[in-house]
Each structure stands twice: as C-alpha cells, then as structure tokens.
C-alpha positions in Angstrom: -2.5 -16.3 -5.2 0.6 -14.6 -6.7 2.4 -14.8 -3.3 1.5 -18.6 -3.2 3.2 -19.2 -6.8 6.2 -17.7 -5.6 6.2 -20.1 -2.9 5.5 -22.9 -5.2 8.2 -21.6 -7.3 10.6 -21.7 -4.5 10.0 -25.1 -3.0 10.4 -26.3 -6.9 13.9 -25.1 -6.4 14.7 -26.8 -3.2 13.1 -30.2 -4.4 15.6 -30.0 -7.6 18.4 -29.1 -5.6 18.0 -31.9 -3.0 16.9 -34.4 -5.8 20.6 -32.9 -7.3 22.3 -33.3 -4.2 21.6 -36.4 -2.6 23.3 -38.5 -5.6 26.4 -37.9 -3.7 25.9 -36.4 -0.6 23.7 -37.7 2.9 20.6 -35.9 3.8 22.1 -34.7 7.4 25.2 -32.9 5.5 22.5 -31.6 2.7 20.9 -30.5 5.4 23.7 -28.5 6.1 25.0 -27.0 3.0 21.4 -25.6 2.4 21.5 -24.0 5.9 24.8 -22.1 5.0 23.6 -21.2 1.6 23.3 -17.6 1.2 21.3 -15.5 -1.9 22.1 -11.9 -3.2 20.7 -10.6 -6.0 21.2 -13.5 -8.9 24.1 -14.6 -7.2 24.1 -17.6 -4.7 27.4 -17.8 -1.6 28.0 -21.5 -0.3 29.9 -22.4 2.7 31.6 -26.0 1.2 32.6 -28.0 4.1 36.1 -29.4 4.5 34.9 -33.1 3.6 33.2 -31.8 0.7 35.7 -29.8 -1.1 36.4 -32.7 -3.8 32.6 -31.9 -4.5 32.7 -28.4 -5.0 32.4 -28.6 -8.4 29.2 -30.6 -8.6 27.5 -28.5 -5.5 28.1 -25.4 -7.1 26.5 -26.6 -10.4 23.5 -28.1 -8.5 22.5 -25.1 -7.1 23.2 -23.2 -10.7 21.3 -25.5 -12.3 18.3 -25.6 -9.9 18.1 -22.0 -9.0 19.3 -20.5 -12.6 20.9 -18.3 -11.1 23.4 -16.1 -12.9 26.8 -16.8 -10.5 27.8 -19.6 -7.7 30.4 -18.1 -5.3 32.3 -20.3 -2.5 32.7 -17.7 0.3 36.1 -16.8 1.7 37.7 -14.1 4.0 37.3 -10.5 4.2 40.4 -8.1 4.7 41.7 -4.6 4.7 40.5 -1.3 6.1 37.4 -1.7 3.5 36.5 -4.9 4.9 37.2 -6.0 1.1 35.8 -9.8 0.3 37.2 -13.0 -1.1 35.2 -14.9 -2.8 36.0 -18.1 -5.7 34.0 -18.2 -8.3 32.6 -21.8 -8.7 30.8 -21.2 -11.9 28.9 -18.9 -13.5 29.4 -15.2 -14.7 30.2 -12.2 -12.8 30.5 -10.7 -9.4 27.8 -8.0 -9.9 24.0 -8.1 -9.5 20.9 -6.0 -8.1 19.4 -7.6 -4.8 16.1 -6.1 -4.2 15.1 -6.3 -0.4 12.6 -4.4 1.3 11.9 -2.6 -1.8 14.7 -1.4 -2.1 17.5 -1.8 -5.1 21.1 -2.7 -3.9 23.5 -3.2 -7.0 26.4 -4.9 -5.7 30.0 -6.0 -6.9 30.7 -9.4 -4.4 34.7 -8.9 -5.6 34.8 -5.4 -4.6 32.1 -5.0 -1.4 30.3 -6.7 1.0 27.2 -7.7 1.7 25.5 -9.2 4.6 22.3 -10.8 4.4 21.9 -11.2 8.3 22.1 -7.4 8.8 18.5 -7.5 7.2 16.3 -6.4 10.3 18.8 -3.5 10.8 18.4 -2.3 7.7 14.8 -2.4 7.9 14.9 -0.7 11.1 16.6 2.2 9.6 13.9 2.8 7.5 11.3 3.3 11.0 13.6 5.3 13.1 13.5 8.5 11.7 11.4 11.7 10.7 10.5 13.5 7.8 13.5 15.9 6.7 15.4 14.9 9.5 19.2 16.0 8.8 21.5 12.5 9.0 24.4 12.0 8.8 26.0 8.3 8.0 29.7 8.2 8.6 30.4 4.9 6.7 28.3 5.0 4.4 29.6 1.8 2.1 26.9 0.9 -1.4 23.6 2.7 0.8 22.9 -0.1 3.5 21.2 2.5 6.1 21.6 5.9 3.8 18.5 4.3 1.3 16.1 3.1 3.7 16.4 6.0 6.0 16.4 8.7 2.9 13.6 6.4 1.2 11.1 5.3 4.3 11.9 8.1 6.6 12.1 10.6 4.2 15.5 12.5 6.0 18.0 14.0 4.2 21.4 11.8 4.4 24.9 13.0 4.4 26.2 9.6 2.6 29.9 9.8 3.6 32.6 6.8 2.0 36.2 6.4 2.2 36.3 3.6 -0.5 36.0 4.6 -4.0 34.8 1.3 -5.1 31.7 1.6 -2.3 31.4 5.2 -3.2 30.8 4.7 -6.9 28.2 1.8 -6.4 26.9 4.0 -3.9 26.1 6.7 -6.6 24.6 4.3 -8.8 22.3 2.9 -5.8 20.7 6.9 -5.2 19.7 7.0 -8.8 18.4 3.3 -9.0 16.2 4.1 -6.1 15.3 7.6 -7.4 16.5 9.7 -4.3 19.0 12.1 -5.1 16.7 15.0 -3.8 17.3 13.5 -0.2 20.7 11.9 -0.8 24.0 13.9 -0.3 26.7 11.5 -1.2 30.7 12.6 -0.4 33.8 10.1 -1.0 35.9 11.0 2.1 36.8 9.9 5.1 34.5 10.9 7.7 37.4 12.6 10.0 37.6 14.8 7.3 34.1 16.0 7.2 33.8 19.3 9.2 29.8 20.5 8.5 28.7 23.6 9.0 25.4 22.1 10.6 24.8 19.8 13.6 23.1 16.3 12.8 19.8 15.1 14.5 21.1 11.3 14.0 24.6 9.7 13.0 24.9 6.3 11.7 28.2 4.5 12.9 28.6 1.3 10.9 31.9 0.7 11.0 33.5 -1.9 13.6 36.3 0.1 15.8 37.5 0.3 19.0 39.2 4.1 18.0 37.4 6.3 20.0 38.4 9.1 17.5 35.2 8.0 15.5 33.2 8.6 18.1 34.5 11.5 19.4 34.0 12.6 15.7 30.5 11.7 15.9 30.2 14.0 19.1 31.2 16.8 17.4 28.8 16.6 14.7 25.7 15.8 16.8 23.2 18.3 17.9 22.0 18.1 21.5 19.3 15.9 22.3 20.7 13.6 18.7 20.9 10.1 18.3 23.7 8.3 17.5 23.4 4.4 15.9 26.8 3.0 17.4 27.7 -0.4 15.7 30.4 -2.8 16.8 31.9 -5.9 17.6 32.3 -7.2 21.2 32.9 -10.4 23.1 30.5 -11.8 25.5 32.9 -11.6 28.2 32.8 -7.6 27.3 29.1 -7.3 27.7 28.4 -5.3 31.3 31.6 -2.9 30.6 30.4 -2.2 27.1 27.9 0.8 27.5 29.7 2.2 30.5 33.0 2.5 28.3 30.9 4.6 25.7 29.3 6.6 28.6 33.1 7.4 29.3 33.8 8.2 26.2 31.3 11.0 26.0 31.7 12.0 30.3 35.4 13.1 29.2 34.1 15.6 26.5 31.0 17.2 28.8 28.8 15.0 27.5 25.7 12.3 29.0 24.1 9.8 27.1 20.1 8.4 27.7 19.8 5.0 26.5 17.3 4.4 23.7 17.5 0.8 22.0 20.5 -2.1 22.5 20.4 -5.4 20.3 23.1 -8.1 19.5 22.9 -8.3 15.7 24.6 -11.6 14.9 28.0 -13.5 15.7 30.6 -11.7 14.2 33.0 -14.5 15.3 33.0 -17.2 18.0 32.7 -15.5 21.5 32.1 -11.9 19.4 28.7 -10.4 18.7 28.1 -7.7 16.2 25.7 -5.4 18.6 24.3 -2.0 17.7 23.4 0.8 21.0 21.0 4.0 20.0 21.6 6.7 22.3 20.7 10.3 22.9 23.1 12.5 23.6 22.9 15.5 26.1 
C-alpha cells in the first residue's frame, strides 16, 4: 500500500509537469527533456536542448513547481584534476542536499562535487562484494560512493583516502550521517602518499587515468590473492587490448592477474565507455 502511494505520488508529478510543459513545448521534445532529467537529493539536473534555451526559464520552473523540489540546476561541464562540476542555477536555493539511495545518506554540494546517478548498480555492488572485517582500501575515495556501502553492507573496514579537501570534508560528514566511523578510516591525501604498514585484501580504483603509477601503487598495497576494482574510461576501438595492457602492467612487476568480473558502466563520451575490471592478483 505505502509503496503504491509513492507511486501515485510520483505519476502526480509527471502528469503536472507534462500538463506544465506542453503549453509550449511538443510531446516528442517533452519526451525528451523528461528523459535527460536527472534527480539528487531535493535537487533536480536538466539537459535544455539548444532549441529550447529561450525556454529555460519556464522548464526549470515547471519542474520546481511540480516536483517542489528545493533547486533546478541546468547541467554543464566538469574540469580539473577533481573532476569539479559546472552547473547554472535555474532557480531555486542552493547547491547542497542529502540523496538517500540504497539506504544510504549521501550529502552532497552539486557546486563543489559530483555525482552520478548512473553509477547506481556499482555502487550497489560494492555493498555485495566483500566480507565481514575485510581490510579495504579505496584510493579515491571522493564524498563515500563505494567507502559507505562496502563499510555499511559488507561490514569491512575502509581506508577512505581523498586528495580534495572539499570531497574530503563531505566525506567526513557522510561517515557520521550513516553512523560508521567504527569501520571508516578517512585520510585527506593523495593516495601516492599513502605508505600502510598493512597489505589490503581489496583496493578500490575509481579514478579515470591512463598513469600506470596508480596502479602500480595499488600493487604495492595489495596482499596476494587481493582484489583490485580498476575503473576507467576506454574507447570501443580499445576493447580487446584493454585487459592485456593491465596484465602488462602487473607481468613487469612479478605479478599475474585471474580475472574475476568485467562490465561497461556507461558512456563516458561518444565512442568511450566508463568500464570497471575486478581482478585477483597473484
């Protein structure tokens, strides 16, 4: 029943909006603005097409009105080392909220940090991979994407490492909301400047590079018979030499790797996936 009133709730919403929206706009490029629509928290992202900018204005207060939600954004680029996000505030009032998503409490400043909504089953599947008191460590660590599910589902103990103060801070605010600073070990640094006196059963790489010195970093940190969670980026064309450069990568320090789990995440770009690889390594 109360799962059915959220539904009803939800297709209230959608009915306003469209009821809003097709004043001015046709149903085949409604249909499109709702597909690019993206919710965190109490803040909504839009994707305004070109032909639509002169409507900015009245999208952005159709879906404020109809969702009353606390802040429309019109998404932009991201830049910098800390992948750092632009988005225009269409109307509304802030940048910061709590998204809640598989029980678990992300807050969030959209002017300061990303967050990616398609990344969803990842995150979830960080929360099955691993073991009670396993000892993790996540190398870019950002606001807790994997470090929370993994400490809260699987119970480990997470090295939470972050280079970007803003991230870091949010980060410490995200341990406490989700009550797990028994299992959480956060540290602003840059990961190439962790040296631990321990050897990790499982290393989170989240962070897109083509550097190997991440991953050689990773190698040095990881026990034998560990798991490492290698994200990147990598073009189509790219796809049959991409695990055999890795396996290089880990030949040339002694090193063999068993293949565990592969997946393309989502387009990153056009021609570009975002992929993650699981491995053991030996």
């Amino acid at each position: 029943m109360y799962f059915g009133l959220i539904l009803d709730v939800e297709d209230k919403k959608i009915k306003t909006l469209r009821e809003q929206l097709k004043n001015k706009i046709s149903e085949e490029d409604i249909r499109k603005i709702m597909k690019s629509y993206e919710q965190i928290g109490e803040i909504i992202i839009l994707t305004i097409p070109k032909e639509y900018q002169e409507l900015k204005d009245f999208i952005g207060k159709s879906f404020y009105d109809s969702f009353g939600c606390q802040t429309v954004l019109e998404k932009g680029s991201v830049s910098g080392e800390f992948r750092v996000p632009y988005y225009k505030k269409i109307i509304g009032g802030g940048f910061v909220t709590i998204h809640k998503e598989n029980g678990i409490l992300y807050k969030i400043d959209l002017s300061k940090v990303m967050f990616s909504s398609g990344n969803i089953a990842e995150r979830i599947r960080m929360g099955q991979v691993s073991l009670p008191d396993e000892v993790i460590i996540d190398m870019f660590s950002g606001i807790g994407y994997f470090t929370l599910p993994l400490s809260k589902y699987g119970r480990s103990r997470v090295w939470a490492l972050e280079k970007n103060p803003d991230s870091y801070n949010l980060l410490l605010e995200n341990i406490h909301l989700n009550k797990l600073v028994d299992r959480v070990t956060p540290i602003n640094t840059d990961c190439l400047d962790f040296n631990p006196d321990f050897k990790a059963d499982r290393i989170i790489m989240g962070y897109f590079s083509d550097d190997e010195k991440f991953l050689l970093k990773a190698l040095d940190m990881i026990k034998d018979g560990g798991v490492i969670h290698y994200h990147n980026t990598m073009p189509e064309k790219s796809e049959p030499s991409f695990k055999k450069n890795i396996e290089k990568i880990l030949s040339n320090k002694g090193r063999t790797l068993e293949p565990l789990y592969y997946r393309k995440i989502k387009k990153y770009s056009p021609g570009v996936w975002h992929v993650v690889f699981d491995f053991k390594v030996h």
